[in-house]
C-alpha positions in Angstrom: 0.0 0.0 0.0 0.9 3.6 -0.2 1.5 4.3 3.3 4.0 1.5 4.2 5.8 2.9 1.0 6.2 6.0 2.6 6.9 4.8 5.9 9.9 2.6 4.4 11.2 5.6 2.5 11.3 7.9 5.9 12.7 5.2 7.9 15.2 4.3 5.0 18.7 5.2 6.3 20.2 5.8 3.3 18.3 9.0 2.4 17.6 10.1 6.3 21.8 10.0 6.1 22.1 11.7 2.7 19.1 14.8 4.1 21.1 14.7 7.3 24.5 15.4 5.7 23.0 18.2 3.6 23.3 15.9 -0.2 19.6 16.4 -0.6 20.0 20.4 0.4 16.9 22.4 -1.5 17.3 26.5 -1.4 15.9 28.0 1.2 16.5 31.7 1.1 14.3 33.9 -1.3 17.6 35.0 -3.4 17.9 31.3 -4.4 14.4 30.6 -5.1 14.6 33.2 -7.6 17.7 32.5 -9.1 16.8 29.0 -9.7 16.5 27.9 -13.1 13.1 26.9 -15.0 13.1 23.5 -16.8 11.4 24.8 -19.5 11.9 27.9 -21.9 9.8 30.8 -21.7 9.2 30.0 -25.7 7.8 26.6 -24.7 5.4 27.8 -22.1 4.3 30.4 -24.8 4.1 27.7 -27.0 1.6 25.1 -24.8 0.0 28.6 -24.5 0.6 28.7 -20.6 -1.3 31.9 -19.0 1.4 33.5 -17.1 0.3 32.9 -13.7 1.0 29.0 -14.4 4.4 29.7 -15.6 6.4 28.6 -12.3 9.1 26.3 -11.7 6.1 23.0 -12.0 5.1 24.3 -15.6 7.9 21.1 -17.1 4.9 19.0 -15.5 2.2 20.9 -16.6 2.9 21.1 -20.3 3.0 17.3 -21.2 0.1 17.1 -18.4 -2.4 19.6 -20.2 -1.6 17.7 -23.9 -2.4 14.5 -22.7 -5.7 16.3 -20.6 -6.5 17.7 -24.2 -5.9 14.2 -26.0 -7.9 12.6 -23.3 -10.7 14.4 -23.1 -10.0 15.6 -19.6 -11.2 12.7 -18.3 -10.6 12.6 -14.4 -9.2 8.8 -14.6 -6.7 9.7 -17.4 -3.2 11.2 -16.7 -3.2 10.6 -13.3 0.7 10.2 -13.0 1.4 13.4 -14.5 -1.7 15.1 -12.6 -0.6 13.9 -9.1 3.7 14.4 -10.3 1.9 18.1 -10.6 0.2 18.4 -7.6 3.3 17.5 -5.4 5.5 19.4 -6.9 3.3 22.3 -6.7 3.5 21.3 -2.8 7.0 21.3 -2.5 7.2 24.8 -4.1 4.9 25.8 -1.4 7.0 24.1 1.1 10.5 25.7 -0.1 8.5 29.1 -0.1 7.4 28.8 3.7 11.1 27.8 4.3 12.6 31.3 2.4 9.6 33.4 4.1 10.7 32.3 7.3 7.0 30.7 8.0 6.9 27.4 9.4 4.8 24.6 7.7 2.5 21.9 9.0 4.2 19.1 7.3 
């Protein structure tokens, strides 16, 4: 099941040592979330026709994500890989921008 996968991944001691030693280190000051840099061109957002409020550092997801939504007829039980890939890594952007602001998250 899903949660004894993610049970096994927080107690495996391989990547508690590598987050522990600073390996897995993500940016955490507001300078380096802005200075990171986007998967994707800003030509290839402007291509999939992106509006400009979904053009963050997820939109490598959402581009192949809306074409097969478009091929698929948005049906909710198609693309569910690349909808839920989506999802949490629009999470983690949240959780790295509570991290730079300073604000504390739940998880």
């Amino acid at each position: 099941t899903h949660s004894s996968a993610r049970k096994l991944r927080r107690r495996h001691p391989r990547i508690q040592g590598r987050a522990r030693r600073g390996v897995l280190k993500m940016p955490v000051t507001a300078e380096e979330l802005a200075n990171r840099p986007m998967k994707v061109t800003a030509e290839e957002m402007e291509a999939a026709q992106l509006p400009l409020e979904w053009r963050d550092h997820c939109a490598h997801i959402l581009i192949p994500l809306n074409k097969c939504r478009r091929k698929t007829a948005w049906m909710p039980w198609e693309c569910t890989d690349l909808r839920h890939a989506y999802e949490k890594c629009q999470y983690e952007e949240y959780k790295l921008r509570c991290e730079a602001g300073g604000v504390s998250s739940a998880h």
